[in-house]
MIKOL-927549 format. One record per residue (C-alpha): residue number from 1; residue in one letter; x, y, z. Coordinates in steps of 0.25 Angstrom, whole numbers, plus 2048, in hexadecimal, padded with zeros to 3 digits. Example, Ala and Ser with C-alpha at 12.3 -4.5 7.8 and 13.67 -1.06 7.14 Angstrom:
<torros>
torro i:1, aa:A, c1:831, c2:7EE, c3:81F;
torro i:2, aa:S, c1:837, c2:7FC, c3:81D;
</torros>
This chain:
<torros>
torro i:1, aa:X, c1:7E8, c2:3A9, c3:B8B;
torro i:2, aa:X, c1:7ED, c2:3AE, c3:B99;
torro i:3, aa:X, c1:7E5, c2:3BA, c3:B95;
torro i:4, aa:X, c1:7DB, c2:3B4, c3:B92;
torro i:5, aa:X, c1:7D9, c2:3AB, c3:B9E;
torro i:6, aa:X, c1:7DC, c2:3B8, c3:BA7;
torro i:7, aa:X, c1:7D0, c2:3BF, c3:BA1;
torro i:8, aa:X, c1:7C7, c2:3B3, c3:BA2;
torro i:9, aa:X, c1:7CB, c2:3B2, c3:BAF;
torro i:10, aa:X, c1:7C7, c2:3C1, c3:BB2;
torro i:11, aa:X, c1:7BA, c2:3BF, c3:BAD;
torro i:12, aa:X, c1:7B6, c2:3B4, c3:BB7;
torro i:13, aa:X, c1:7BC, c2:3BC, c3:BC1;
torro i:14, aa:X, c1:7B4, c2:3C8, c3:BBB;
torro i:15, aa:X, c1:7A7, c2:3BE, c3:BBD;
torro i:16, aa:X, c1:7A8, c2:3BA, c3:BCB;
torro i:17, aa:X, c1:7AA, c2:3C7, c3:BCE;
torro i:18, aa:X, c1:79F, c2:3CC, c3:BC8;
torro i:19, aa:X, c1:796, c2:3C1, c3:BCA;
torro i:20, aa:X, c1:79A, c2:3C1, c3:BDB;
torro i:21, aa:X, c1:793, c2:3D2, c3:BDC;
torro i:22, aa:X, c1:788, c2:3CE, c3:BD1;
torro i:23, aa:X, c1:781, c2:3C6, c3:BDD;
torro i:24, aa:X, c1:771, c2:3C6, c3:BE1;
torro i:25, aa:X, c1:773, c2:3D5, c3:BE4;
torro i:26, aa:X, c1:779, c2:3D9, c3:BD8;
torro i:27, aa:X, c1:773, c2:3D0, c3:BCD;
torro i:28, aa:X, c1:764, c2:3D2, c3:BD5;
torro i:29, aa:X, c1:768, c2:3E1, c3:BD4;
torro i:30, aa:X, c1:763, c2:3E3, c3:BE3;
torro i:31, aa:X, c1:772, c2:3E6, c3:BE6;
torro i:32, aa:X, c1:774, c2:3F0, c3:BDB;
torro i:33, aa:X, c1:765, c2:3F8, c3:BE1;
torro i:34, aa:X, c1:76C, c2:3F6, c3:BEF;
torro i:35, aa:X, c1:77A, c2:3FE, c3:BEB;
torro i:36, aa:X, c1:777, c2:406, c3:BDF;
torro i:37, aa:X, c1:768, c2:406, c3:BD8;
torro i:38, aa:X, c1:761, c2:40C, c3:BE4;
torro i:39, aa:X, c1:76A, c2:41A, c3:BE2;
torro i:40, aa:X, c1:766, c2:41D, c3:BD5;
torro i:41, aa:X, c1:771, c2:423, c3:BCB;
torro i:42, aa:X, c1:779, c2:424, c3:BD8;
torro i:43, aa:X, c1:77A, c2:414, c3:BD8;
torro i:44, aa:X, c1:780, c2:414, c3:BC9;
torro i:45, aa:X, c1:78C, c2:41B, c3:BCF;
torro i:46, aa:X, c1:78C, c2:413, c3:BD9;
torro i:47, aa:X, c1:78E, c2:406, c3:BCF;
torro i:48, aa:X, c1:797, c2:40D, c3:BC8;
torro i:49, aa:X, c1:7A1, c2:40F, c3:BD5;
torro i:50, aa:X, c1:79E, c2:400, c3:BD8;
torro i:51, aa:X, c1:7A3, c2:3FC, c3:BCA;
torro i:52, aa:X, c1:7AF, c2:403, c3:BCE;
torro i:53, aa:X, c1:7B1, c2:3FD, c3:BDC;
torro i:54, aa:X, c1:7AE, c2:3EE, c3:BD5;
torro i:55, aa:X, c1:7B8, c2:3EF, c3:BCC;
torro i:56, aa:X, c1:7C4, c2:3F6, c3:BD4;
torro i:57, aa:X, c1:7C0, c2:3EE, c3:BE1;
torro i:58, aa:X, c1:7BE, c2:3E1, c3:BDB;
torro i:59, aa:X, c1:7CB, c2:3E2, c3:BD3;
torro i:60, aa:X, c1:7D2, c2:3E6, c3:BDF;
torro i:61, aa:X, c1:7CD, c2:3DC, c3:BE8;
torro i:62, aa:X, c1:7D0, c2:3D1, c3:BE0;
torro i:63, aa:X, c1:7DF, c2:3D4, c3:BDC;
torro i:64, aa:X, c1:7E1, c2:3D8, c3:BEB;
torro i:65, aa:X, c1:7DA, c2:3C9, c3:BEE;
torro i:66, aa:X, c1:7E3, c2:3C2, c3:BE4;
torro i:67, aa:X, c1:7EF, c2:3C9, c3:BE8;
torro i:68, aa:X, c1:7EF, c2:3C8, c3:BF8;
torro i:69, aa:X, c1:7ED, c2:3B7, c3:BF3;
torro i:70, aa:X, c1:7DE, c2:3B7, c3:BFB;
torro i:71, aa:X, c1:7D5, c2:3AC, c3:BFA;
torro i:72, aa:X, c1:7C9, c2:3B3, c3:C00;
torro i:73, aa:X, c1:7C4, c2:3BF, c3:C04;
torro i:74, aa:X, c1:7C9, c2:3BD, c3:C13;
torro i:75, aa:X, c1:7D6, c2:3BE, c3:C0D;
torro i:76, aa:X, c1:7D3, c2:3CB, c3:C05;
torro i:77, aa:X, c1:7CE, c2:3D2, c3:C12;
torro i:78, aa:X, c1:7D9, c2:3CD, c3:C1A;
torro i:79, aa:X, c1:7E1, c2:3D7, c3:C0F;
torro i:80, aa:X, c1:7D7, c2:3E2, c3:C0F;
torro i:81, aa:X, c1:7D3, c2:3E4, c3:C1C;
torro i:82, aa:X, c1:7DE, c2:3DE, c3:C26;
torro i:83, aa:X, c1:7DF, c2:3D0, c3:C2D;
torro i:84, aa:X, c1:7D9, c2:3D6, c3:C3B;
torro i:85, aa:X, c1:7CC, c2:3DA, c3:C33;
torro i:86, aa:X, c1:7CB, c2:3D2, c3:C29;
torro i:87, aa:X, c1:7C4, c2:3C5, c3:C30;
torro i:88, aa:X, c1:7BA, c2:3CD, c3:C34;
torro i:89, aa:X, c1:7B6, c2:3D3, c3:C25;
torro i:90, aa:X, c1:7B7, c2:3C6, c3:C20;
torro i:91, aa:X, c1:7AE, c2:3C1, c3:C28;
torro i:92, aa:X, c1:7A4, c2:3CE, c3:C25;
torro i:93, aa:X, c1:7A9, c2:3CB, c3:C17;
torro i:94, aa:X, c1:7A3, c2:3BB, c3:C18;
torro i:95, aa:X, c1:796, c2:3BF, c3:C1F;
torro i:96, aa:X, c1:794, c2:3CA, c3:C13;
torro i:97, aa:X, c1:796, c2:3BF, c3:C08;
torro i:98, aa:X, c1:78E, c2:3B6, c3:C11;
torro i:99, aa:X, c1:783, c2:3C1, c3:C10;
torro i:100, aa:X, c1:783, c2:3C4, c3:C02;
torro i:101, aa:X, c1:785, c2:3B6, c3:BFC;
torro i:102, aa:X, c1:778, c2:3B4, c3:C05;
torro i:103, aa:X, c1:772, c2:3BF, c3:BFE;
torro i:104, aa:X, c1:774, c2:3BA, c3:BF0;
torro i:105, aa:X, c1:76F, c2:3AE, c3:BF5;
torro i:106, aa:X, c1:763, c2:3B4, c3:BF8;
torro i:107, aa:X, c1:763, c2:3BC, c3:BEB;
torro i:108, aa:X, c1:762, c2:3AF, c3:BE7;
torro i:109, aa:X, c1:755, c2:3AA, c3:BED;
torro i:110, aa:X, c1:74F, c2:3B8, c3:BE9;
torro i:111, aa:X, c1:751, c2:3B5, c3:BDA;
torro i:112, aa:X, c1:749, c2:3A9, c3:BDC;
torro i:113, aa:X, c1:73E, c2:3AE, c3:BE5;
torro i:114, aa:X, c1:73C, c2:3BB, c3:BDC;
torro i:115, aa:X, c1:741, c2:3B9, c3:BCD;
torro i:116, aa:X, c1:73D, c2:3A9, c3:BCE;
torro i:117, aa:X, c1:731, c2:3A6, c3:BD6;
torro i:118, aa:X, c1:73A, c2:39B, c3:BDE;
torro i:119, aa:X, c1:73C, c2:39B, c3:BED;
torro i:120, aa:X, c1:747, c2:3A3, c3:BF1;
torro i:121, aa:X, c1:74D, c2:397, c3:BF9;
torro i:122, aa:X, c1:74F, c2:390, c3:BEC;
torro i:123, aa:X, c1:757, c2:39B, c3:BE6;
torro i:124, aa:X, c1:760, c2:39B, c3:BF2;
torro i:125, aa:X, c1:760, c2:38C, c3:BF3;
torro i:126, aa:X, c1:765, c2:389, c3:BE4;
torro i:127, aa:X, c1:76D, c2:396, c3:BE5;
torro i:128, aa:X, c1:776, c2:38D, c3:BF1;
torro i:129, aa:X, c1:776, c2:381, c3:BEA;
torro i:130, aa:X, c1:77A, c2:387, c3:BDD;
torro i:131, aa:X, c1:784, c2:390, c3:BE6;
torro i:132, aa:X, c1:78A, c2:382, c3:BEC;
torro i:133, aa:X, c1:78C, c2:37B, c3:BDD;
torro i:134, aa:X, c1:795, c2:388, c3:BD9;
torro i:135, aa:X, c1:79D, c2:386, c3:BE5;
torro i:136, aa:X, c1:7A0, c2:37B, c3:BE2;
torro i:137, aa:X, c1:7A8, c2:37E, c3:BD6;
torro i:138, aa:X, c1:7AE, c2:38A, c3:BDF;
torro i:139, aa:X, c1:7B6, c2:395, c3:BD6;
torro i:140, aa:X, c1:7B2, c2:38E, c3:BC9;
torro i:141, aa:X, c1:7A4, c2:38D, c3:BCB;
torro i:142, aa:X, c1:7A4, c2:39D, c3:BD1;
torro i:143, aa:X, c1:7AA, c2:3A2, c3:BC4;
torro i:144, aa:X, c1:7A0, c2:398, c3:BBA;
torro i:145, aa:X, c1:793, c2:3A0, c3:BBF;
torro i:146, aa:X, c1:79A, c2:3AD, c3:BC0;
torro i:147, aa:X, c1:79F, c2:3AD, c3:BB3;
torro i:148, aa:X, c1:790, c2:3A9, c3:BAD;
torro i:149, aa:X, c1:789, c2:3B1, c3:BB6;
torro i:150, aa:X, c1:790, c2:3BE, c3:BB7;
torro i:151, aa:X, c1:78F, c2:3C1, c3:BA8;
torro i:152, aa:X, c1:780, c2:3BF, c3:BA7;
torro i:153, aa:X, c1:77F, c2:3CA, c3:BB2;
torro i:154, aa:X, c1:784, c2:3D3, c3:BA9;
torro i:155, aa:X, c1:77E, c2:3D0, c3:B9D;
torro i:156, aa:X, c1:76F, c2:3D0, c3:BA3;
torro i:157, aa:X, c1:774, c2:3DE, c3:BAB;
torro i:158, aa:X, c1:776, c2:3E4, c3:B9D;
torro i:159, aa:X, c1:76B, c2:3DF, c3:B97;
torro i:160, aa:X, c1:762, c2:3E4, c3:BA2;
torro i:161, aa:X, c1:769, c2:3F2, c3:BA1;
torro i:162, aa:X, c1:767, c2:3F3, c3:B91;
torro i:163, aa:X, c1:758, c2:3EE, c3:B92;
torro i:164, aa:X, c1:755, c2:3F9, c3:B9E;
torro i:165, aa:X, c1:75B, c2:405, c3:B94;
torro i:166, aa:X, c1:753, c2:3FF, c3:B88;
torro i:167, aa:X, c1:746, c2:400, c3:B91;
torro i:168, aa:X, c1:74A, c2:40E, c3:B94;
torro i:169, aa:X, c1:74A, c2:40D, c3:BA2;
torro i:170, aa:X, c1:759, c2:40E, c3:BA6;
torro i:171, aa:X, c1:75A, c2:417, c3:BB2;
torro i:172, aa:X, c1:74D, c2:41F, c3:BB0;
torro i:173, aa:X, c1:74E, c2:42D, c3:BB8;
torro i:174, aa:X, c1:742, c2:426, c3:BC1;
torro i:175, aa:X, c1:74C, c2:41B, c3:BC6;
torro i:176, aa:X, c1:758, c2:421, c3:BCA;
torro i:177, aa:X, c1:758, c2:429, c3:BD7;
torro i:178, aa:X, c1:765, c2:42D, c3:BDC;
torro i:179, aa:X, c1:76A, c2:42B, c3:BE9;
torro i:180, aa:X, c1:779, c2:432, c3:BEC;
torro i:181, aa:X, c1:777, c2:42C, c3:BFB;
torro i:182, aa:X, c1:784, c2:429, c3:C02;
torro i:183, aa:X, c1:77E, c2:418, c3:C02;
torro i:184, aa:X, c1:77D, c2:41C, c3:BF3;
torro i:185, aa:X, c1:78C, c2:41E, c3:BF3;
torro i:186, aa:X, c1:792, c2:415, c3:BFB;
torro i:187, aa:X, c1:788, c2:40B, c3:BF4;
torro i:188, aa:X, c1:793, c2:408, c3:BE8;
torro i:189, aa:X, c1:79E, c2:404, c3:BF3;
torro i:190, aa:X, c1:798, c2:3FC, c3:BFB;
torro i:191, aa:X, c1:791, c2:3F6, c3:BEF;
torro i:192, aa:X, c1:79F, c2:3F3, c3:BEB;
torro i:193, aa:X, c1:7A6, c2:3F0, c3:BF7;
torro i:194, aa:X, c1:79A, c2:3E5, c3:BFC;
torro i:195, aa:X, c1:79C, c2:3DE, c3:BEE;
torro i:196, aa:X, c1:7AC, c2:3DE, c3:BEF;
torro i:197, aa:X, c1:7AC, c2:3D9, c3:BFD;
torro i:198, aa:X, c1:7A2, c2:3CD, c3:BF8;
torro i:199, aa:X, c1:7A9, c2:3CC, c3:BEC;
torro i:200, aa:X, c1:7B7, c2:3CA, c3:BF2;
torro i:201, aa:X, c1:7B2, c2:3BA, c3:BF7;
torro i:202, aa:X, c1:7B3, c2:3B6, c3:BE8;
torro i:203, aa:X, c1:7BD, c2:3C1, c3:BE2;
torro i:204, aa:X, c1:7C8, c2:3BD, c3:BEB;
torro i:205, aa:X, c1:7C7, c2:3AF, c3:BEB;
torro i:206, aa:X, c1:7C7, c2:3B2, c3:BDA;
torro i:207, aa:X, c1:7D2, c2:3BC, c3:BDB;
torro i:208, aa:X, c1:7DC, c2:3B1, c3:BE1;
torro i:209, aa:X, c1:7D7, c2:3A5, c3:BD9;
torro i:210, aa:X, c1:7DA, c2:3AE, c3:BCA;
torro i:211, aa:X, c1:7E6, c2:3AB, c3:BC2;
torro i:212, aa:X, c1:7E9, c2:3B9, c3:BC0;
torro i:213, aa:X, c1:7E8, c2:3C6, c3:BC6;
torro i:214, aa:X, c1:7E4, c2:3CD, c3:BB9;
torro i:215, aa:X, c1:7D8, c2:3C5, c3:BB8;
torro i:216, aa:X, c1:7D5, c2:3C8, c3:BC6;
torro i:217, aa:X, c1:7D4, c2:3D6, c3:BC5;
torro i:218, aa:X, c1:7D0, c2:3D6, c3:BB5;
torro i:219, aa:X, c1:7C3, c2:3CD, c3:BBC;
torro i:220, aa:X, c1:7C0, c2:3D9, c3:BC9;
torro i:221, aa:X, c1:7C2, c2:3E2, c3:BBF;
torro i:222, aa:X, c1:7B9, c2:3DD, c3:BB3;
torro i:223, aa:X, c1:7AD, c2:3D7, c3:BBF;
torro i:224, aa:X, c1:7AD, c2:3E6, c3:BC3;
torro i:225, aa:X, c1:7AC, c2:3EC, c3:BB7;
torro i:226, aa:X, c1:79F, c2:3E2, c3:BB4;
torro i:227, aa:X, c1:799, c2:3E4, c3:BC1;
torro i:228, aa:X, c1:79B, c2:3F3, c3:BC0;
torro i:229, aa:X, c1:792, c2:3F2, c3:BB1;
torro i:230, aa:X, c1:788, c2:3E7, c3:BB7;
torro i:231, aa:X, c1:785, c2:3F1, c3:BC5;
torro i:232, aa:X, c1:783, c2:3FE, c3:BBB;
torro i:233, aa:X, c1:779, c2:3F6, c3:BB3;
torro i:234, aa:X, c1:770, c2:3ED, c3:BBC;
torro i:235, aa:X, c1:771, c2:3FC, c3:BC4;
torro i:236, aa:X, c1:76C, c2:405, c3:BB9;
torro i:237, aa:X, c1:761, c2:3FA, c3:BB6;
torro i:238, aa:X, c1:75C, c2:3F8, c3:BC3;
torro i:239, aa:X, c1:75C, c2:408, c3:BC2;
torro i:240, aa:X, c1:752, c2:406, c3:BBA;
torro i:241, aa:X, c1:748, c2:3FE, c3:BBF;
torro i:242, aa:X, c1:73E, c2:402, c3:BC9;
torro i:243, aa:X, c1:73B, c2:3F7, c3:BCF;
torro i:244, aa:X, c1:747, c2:3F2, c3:BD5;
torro i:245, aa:X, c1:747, c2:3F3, c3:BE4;
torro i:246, aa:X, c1:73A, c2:3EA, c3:BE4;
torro i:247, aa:X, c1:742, c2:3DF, c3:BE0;
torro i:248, aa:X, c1:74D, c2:3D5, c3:BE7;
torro i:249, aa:X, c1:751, c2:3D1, c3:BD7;
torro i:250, aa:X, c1:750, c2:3E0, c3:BD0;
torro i:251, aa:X, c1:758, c2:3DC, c3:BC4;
torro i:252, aa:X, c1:750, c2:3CF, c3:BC1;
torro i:253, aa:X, c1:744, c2:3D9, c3:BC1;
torro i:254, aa:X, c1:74B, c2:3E2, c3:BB8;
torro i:255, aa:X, c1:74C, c2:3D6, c3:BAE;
torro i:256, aa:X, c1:73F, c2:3D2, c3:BAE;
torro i:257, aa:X, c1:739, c2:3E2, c3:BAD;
torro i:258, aa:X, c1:742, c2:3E4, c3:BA1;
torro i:259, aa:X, c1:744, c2:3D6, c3:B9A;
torro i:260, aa:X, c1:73C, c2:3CB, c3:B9F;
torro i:261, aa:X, c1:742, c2:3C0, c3:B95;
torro i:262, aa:X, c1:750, c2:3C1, c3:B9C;
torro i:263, aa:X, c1:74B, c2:3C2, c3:BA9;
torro i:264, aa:X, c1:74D, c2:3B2, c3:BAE;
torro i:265, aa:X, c1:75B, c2:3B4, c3:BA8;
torro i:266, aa:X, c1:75D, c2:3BF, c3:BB1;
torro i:267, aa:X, c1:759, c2:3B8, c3:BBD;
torro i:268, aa:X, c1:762, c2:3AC, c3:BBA;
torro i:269, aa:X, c1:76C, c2:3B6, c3:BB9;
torro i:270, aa:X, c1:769, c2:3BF, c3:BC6;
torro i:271, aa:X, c1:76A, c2:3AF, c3:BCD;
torro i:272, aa:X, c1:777, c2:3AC, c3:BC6;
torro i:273, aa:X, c1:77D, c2:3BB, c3:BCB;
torro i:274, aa:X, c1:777, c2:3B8, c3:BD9;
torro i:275, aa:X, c1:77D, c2:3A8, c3:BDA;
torro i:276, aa:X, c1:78B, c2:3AE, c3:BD4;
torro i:277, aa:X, c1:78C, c2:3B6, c3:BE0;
torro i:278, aa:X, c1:787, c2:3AB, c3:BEA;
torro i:279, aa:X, c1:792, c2:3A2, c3:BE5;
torro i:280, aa:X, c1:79C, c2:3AD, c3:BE6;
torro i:281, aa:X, c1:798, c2:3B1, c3:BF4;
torro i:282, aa:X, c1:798, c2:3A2, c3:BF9;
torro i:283, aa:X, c1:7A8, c2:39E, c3:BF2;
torro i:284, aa:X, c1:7AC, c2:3AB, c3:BF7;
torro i:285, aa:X, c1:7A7, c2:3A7, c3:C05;
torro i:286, aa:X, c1:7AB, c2:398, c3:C03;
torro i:287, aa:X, c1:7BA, c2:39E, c3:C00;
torro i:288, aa:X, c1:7BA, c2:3A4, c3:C0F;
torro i:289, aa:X, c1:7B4, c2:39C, c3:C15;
torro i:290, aa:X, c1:7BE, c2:390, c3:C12;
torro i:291, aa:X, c1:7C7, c2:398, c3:C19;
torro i:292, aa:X, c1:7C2, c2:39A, c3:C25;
torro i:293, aa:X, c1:7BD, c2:389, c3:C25;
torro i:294, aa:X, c1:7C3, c2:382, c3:C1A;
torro i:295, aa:X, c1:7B6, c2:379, c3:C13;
torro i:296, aa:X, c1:7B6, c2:374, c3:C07;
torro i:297, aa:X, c1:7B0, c2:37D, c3:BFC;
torro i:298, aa:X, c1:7A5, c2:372, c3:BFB;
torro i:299, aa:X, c1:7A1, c2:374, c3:C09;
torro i:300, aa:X, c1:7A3, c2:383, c3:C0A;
torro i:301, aa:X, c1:799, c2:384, c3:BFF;
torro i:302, aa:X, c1:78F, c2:37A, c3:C06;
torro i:303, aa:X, c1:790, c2:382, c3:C13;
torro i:304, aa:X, c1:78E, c2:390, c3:C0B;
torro i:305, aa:X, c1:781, c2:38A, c3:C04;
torro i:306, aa:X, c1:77B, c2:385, c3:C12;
torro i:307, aa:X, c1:780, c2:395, c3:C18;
torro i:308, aa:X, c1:778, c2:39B, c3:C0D;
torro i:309, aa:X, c1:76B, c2:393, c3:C0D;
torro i:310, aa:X, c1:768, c2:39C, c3:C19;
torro i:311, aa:X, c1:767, c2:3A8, c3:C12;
torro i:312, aa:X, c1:759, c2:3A3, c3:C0B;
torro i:313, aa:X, c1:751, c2:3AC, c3:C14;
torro i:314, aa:X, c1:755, c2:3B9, c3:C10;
torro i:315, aa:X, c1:750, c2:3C2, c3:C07;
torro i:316, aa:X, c1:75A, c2:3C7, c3:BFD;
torro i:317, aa:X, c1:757, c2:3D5, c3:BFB;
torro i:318, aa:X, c1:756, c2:3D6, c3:C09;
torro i:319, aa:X, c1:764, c2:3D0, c3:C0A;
torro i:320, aa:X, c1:76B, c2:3D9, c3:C00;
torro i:321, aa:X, c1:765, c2:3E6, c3:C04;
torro i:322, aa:X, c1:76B, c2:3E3, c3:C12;
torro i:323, aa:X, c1:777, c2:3DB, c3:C10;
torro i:324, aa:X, c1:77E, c2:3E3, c3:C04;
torro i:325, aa:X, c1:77F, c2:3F0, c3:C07;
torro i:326, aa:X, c1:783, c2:3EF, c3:C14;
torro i:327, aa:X, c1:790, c2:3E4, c3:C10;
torro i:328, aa:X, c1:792, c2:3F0, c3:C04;
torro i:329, aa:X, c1:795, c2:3F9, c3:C11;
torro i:330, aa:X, c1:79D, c2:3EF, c3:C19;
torro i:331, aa:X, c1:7A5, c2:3EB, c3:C0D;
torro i:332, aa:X, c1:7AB, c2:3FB, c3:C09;
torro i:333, aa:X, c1:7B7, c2:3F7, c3:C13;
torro i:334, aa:X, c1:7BA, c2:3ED, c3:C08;
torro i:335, aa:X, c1:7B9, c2:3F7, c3:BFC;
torro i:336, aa:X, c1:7C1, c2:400, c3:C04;
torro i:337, aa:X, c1:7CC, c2:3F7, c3:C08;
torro i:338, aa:X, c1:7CE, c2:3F3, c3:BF9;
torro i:339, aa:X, c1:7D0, c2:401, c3:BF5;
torro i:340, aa:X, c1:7DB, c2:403, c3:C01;
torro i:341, aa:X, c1:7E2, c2:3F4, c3:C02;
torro i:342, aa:X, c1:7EF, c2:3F4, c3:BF8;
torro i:343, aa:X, c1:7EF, c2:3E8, c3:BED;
torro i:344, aa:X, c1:7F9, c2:3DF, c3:BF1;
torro i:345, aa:X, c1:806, c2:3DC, c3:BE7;
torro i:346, aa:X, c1:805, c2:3D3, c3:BDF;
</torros>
């Protein structure tokens, strides 16, 4: 039974992780265009390097977490990166999850304005409310969507991967420029590192709150292992199709080009990746915050909502081309002090 249970806690652990990358950019495929598709064949070693990094970093950066007894990531980088330095990259670190959750946000209100028809205020507007219900429920109600959510991403990713090889369009010579640029590869690391350093606002609240240290690393190890599969084959798809850089929502289109009958299933399920994420990002940001001001979590999550209503403005394609690579840069420091920093004795 206590294996049992260890597993089963691995698995939720395994969602959240995977369900905290999987956000606008990733699930819209916009993220994976950004860091891998636009290289060609390059980009397909470059997911595979990434696969590696998420399993080995998210492992490492949890049992180090758990280990060191931290609560939130200001904890973990007073670890990593010294108590002179580390306010000041937690407080980078804050404005970067600030920026990405408003990303997904926006994400959000694109998959209303372009896949529904609707305003986009109304996507980012029941996006908060629904955001704001979740948090109420705090670590229950994060592991009840991820849980759901997470494995419908990779059912619909494998299903768009067998469809694109049964239409005979899978990587057609014509599609698949290669670019060996040194953006090309670096691309991979600061894909990883970005997603690491967001990550760690969910991961290392998680990593102290588990029962056990075998299912902590069992989780990293499995969401890595999943997120290395779902990136190779939303990549090779969106390969594939030539018409992806015209679209904030490619993966959406890819469904409807290929098999329209899913296709209001797959935008339920692109939404549900996108509002996974949004939660992550605001109870990672709920967690630190209370540190700094200790407010209820009912409060914190009121005063998160209002923050993010102002992010209605923005265009999200915009937003992610900007904000994402250039936090994948800032954030190889992180990957670089993983690798160096010791584990601490148990």
């Amino acid at each position: 039974m206590k294996k049992k249970a260890e597993w089963s806690e691995a698995w939720q652990i395994a969602a959240v992780y995977v369900g905290t990358v999987i956000g606008a950019g990733f699930a819209t495929g916009r993220e994976i265009i950004e860091f891998f598709t636009r290289y060609g064949m390059a980009g397909t070693i470059g997911v595979a390097v990434s696969g590696v990094l998420f399993t080995w970093g998210g492992a490492r950066l949890m049992v180090m977490a758990r280990r060191i007894g931290a609560a939130s990531y200001d904890e973990l980088n007073r670890y990593l990166f010294g108590r002179m330095l580390s306010p000041f990259v937690t407080l980078v670190m804050t404005v970067m999850i600030a920026g990405v959750t408003a990303v997904m946000i926006a994400g959000a209100g694109a998959v209303f304005e372009e896949q529904i028809g609707w305003p986009r205020q109304a996507g980012v507007t029941l996006t908060l409310g629904l955001a704001l219900l979740v948090m109420l429920f705090d670590r229950k109600g994060l592991f009840g969507v991820n849980v759901f959510v997470a494995p419908m991403m990779v059912l619909f990713s494998a299903i768009a991967f067998v469809k694109t090889i049964v239409a005979g369009d899978l990587c057609r010579p014509d599609m698949a420029a290669v670019d060996y640029s040194l953006k090309a590869m670096l691309s991979p690391f600061s894909y990883a590192a970005f997603n690491l350093a967001m990550a760690q606002a969910v991961l290392v609240p998680i990593a102290r709150e588990a029962t056990d240290e075998r299912a902590v690393r069992r989780g990293a190890m499995l969401g890595g292992m999943v997120l290395t599969v779902l990136l190779l084959l939303n990549h090779m798809v969106l390969l594939s199709f030539p018409h992806k850089d015209d679209y904030d929502i490619p993966m959406a289109e890819v469904v409807h080009t290929f098999f329209t009958v899913l296709y209001w299933l797959y935008v339920v399920v692109i939404y549900g990746e996108i509002f996974t994420s949004v939660i992550g990002g605001m109870f990672g940001l709920a967690r630190q915050v209370c540190v700094w001001a200790p407010l209820g979590g009912k409060w914190m999550g009121v005063l998160l909502v209002l923050l993010f209503a102002a992010v209605s403005p923005f265009h999200y394609g915009e937003l992610l081309s900007f904000i994402y690579p250039l936090f994948g840069y800032m954030s190889l420091v992180l990957l670089w002090l993983l690798w160096r920093r010791q584990l601490p004795r148990r």
